[in-house]
N, C-alpha and C positions, 0 to 999 in steps of 0.2 A: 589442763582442763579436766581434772579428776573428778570423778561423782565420788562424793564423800559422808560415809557413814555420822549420826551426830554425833554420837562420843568422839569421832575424831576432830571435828567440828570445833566440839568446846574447848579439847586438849590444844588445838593448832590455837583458838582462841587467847588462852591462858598466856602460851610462848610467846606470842606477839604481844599484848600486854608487858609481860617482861624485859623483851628488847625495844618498845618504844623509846626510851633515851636515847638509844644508836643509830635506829632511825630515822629521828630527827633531825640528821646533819647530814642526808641524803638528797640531796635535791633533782628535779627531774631531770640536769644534765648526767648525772651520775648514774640516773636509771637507764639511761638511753646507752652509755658508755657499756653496763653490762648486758646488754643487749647485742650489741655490736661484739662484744667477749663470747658471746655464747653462742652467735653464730659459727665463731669459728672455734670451737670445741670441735674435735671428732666425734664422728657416729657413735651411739653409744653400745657397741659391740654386735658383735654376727646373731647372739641369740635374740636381742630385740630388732634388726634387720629377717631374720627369719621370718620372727610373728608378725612384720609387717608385711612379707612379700605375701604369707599364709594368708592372713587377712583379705587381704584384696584379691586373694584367690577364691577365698570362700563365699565371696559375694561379688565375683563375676565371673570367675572361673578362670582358663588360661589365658594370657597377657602378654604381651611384651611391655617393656619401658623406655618413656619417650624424657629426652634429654633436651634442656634449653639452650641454647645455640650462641647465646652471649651473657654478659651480665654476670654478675657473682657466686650466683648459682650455676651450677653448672650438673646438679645431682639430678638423677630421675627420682628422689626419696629425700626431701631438702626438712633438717629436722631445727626447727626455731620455735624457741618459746612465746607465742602469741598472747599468751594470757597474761604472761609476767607475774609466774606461780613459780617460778624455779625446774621447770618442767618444761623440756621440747616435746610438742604437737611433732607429727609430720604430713609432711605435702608431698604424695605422692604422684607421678606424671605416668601412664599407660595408656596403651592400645588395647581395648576385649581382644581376643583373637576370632571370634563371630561378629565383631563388629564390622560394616559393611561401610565403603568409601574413605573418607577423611574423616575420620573422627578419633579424636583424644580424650581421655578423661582423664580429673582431678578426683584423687580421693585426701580427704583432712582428718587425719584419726588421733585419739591423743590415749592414755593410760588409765585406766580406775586404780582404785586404791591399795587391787591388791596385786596391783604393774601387768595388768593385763591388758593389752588393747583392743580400741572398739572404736567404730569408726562416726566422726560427729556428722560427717555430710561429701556428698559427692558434687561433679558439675562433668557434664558433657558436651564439648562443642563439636559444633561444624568444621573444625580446620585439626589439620594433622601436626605442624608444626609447633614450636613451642619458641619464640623469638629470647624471652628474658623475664625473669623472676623479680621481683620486688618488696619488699615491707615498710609499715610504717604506721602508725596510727594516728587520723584522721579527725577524733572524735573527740577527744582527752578523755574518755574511756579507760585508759593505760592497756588498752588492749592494739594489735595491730591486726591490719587487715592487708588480706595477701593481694597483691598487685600482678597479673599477669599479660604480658605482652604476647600476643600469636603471629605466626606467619601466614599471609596469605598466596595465593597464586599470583598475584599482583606487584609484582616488585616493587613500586612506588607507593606501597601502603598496605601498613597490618594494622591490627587489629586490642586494643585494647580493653582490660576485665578489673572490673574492684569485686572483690568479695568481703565481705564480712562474718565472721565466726562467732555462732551463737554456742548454746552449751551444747546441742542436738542438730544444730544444721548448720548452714553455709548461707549468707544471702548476696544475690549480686544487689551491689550499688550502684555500677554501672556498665553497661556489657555494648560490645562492637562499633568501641570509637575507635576512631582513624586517628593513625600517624604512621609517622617515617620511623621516628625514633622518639623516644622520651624519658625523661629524669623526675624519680619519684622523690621529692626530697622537701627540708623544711625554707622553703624560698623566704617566708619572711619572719622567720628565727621564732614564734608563736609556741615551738614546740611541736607542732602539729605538721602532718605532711601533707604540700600541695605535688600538683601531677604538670611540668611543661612538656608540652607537645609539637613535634617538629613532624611536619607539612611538606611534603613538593606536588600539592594539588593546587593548583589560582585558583585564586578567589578574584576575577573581572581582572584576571593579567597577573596579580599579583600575590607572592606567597609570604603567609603568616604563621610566626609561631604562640601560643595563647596559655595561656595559666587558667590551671583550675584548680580549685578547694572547695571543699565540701560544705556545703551547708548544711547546717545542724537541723537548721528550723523547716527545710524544706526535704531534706532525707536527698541528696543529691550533689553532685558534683556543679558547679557550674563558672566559665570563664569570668575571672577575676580583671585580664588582661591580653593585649595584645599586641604586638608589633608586626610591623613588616620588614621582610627579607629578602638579600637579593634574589631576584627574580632566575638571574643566571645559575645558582643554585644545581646542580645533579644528583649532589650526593653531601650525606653527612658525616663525615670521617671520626671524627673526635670531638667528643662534648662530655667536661672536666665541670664538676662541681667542687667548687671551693670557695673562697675569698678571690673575686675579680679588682679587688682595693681594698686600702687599708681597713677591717669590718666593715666589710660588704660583701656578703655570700650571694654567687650565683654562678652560672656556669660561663665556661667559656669554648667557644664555637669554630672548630675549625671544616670549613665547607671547600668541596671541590665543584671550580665552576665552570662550568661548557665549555672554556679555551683550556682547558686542562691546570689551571691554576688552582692554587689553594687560596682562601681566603679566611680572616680572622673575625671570631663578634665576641663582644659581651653583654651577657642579659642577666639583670637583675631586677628584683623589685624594691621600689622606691617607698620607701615605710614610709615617709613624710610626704611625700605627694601623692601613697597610695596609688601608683601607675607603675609597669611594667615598662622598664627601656632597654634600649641596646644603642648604647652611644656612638660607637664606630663606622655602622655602616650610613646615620644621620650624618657624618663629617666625613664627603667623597675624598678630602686629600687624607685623611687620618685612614681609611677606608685604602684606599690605593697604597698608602705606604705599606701596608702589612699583606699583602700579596704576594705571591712567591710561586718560584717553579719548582725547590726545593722541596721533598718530600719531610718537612720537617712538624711536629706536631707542639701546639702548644705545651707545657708543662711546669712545674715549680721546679727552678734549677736550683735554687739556693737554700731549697727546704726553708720557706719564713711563713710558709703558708698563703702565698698568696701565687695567684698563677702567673706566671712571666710569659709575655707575646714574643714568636719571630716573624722578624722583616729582613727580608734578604737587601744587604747591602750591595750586593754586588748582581742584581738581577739588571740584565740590558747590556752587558760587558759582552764582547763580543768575543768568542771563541777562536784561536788562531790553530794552524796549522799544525805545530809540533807540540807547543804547551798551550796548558788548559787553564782556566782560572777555577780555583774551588770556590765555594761558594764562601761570603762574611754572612754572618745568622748574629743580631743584635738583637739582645731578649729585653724586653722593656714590661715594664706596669704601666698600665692606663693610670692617669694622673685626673678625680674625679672636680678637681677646683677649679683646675682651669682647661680640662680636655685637652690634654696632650696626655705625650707619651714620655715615658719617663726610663732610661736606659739603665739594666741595667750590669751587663755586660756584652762583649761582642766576643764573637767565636770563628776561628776558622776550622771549615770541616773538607778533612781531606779522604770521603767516600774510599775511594781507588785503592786506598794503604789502610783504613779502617782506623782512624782518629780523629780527632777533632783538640785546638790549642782554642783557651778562652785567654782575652785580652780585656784591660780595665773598658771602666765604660768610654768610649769615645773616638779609641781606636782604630773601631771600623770602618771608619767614615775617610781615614786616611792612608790603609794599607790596602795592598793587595796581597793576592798568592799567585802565583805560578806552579802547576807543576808539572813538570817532566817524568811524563810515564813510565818511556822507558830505563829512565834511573833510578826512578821511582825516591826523587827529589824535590819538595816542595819548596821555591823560595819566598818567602815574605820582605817584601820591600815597600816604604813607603810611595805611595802616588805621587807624581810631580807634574802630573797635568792627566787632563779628563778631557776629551773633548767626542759628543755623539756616545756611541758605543764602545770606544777604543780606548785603552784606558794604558797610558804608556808609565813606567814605574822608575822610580828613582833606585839610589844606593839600597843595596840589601841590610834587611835588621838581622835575619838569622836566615837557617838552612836547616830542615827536618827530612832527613834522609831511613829510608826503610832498610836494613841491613841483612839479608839471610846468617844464619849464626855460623857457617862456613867461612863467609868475606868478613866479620866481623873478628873471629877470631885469629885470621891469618893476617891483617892488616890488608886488606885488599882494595882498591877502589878507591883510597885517599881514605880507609878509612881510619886511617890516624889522624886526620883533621877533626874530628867530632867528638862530643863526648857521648858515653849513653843516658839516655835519660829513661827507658823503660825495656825490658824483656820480658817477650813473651813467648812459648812454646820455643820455634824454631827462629824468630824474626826480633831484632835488635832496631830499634828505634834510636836513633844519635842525632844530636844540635852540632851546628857550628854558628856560634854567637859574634857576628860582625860587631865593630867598634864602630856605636851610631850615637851619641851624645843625646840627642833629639829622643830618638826610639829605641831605651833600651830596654832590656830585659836580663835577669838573671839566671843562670843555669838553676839553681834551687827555685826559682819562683818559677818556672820553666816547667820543674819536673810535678811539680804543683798543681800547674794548668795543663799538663797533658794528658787527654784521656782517651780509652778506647771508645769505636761506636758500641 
């Protein structure tokens, strides 16, 4: 956002004209991509970090700096090219040190021409905390407008800010909306960024989370969309923006609910019905299946871009006396043709020893684990009858035993029965591969699917 003399004006003119051919084979996903590049550039050195702490010393005086609490940002001094000039603005986060109560300030300064900085616009609110930083542009402007989320004293709800960045000021778009949490991103691929908002306030019993995007014509944000949510609802652990299905961007939702479970959602927007849905928690059996007491969080395991769900296979098994059962975690796609789930691997995670074996997809529906803590020996054997909670196990497929590097190297403990299949530091992980026709597995596909937590 440089103020620029006119002969430079004409000369920067001239150059663009010249590289119009190279130009033209830029399209606005390309512009957004270096966008994304240039946030994560490094600062650009201690003497322009100077001029900006001097800056905002010289027109408030002594300060401390206030830092955002989650989200990407995480700098009290966050330096993004807003204008898509080739040039980082920065957004700085302070306290005056005369300022009295809760209060934070934004200051937004960017560089003249001859790399000096000057500051375009300030903003001061009522709250001290700073929840999470955002970008995006709203308007097709090609310019972006800074997103800011605040903490309130209220733990069930902070506080949301749009600004927008003129050449000499700052405007708010819109200031002191409510949420829990929220994802500033392009929900319905336009290019442009919409705002979802997550809620544990009821609306007549029941809680909603809502889409907004701005309208041009009326200079304001306003909800596009709604759904409801469950109500049981506490808290929002994790909420992942990607591909929910094969192209279909939106996020995905993992919530902790009042009986201390986690529960799974996906919400996207429906470009052809122009409606906002969350298909899982509408389907109570689809909805129950992805519940779990495992602390385990949605994410892409197979890197395809698209987000993969856990459902604990093995949640209601009833815990016995000496051995434990570790948890089965089947990571599945929502399947948007016919609403189901679509597997597409299953895992067993053995917490205690700090690993986890992945198994093809379909597996988990028919093993189990055991393990024996104090061996610190996990068996994997197929199920041969279920009945209630108790879950009694057939002939063993294999054995994954934790080995200190002492008993491993002396043969100690049978452990010449095993092969190894991983070291690390001090602790030797070894299979002993039972002869199971049905369920088998190989050492090399073995050392494949084993990984640390």
């Amino acid at each position: 956002m440089k103020k620029c003399k006119p002969y430079v004006l004409i000369a920067m003119l001239i150059i663009m004209m010249c590289f119009v051919p190279v130009l033209q084979g830029c399209s606005p996903i390309d512009m957004r991509l270096n966008n994304i590049r240039n946030f994560m550039l490094a600062p650009q050195g201690s003497e322009d970090e100077a001029k900006i702490k001097q800056l905002i010393y010289d027109n408030v005086g002594e300060y401390t700096f206030r830092y955002p609490n989650d989200g990407e940002y995480r700098s009290a001094v966050i330096l993004r090219d807003l204008d898509s000039d080739g040039e980082s603005e920065a957004i700085a986060f302070y306290k005056p040190k005369n300022s009295l109560g809760a209060t934070l300030c934004m200051m937004v300064v960017s560089k003249d021409q001859d790399d000096n900085w000057y500051k375009i616009g300030e903003q001061t609110f009522n709250l001290a905390q700073i929840d999470k930083v955002s970008f995006g542009d709203i308007d097709a402007d090609n310019k972006e407008e800074i997103v800011v989320g605040l903490n309130t004293p209220n733990l069930s709800m902070q506080q949301v800010f749009v600004f927008k960045c003129h050449e000499d000021s700052i405007e708010a778009i819109i200031e002191n909306v409510d949420y829990l949490d929220f994802q500033f991103q392009d929900f319905d691929e336009d290019l442009l960024y919409e705002m979802i908002l997550f809620s544990l306030i009821p609306t007549e019993n029941d809680i909603y989370t809502r889409l907004m995007k701005y309208n041009q014509s009326q200079y304001t944000f306003e909800t596009i969309g709604q759904i409801k949510m469950d109500s049981h609802i506490t808290e929002y652990k994790n909420i992942i923006f990607a591909d929910v299905f094969s192209d279909q961007v939106g996020v995905a939702v993992d919530a902790v609910l009042s009986d201390g479970r986690l529960a799974t959602e996906i919400i996207y927007w429906d470009k052809l019905n122009q409606t906002l849905k969350a298909p899982i928690f509408s389907n109570p059996q689809l909805y129950e299946s992805l519940k779990r007491d495992t602390i385990i969080l949605s994410e892409d395991i197979n890197e395809d871009g698209i987000i993969d769900l856990p459902s604990d296979l093995s949640r209601g098994i009833k815990q016995e006396t000496t051995d434990k059962y570790c948890p089965i975690i089947s990571w599945q796609n929502y399947n948007n043709n016919d609403s189901t789930m679509v597997t597409i691997s299953d895992r067993i995670v053995n917490y205690d020893d700090g690993y986890y074996i992945t198994f093809p997809a379909g597996w988990g529906n028919k093993i189990v684990g055991k393990l024996d803590s104090s061996t610190q020996t996990l068996t994997i054997s197929y199920k041969s009858e279920s009945e209630g909670n108790i879950t009694s196990t057939g002939d063993a497929i294999l054995k994954v035993k934790a080995f200190s590097r002492h008993i491993w190297d002396n043969s100690l403990e049978n452990a010449e029965e095993f092969t190894e299949i991983l070291t690390t530091g001090n602790i030797v992980y070894a299979v002993k591969i039972y002869d199971n026709p049905e369920y088998f597995i190989n050492e090399e596909t073995l050392k494949n699917n084993f990984s640390l937590l």
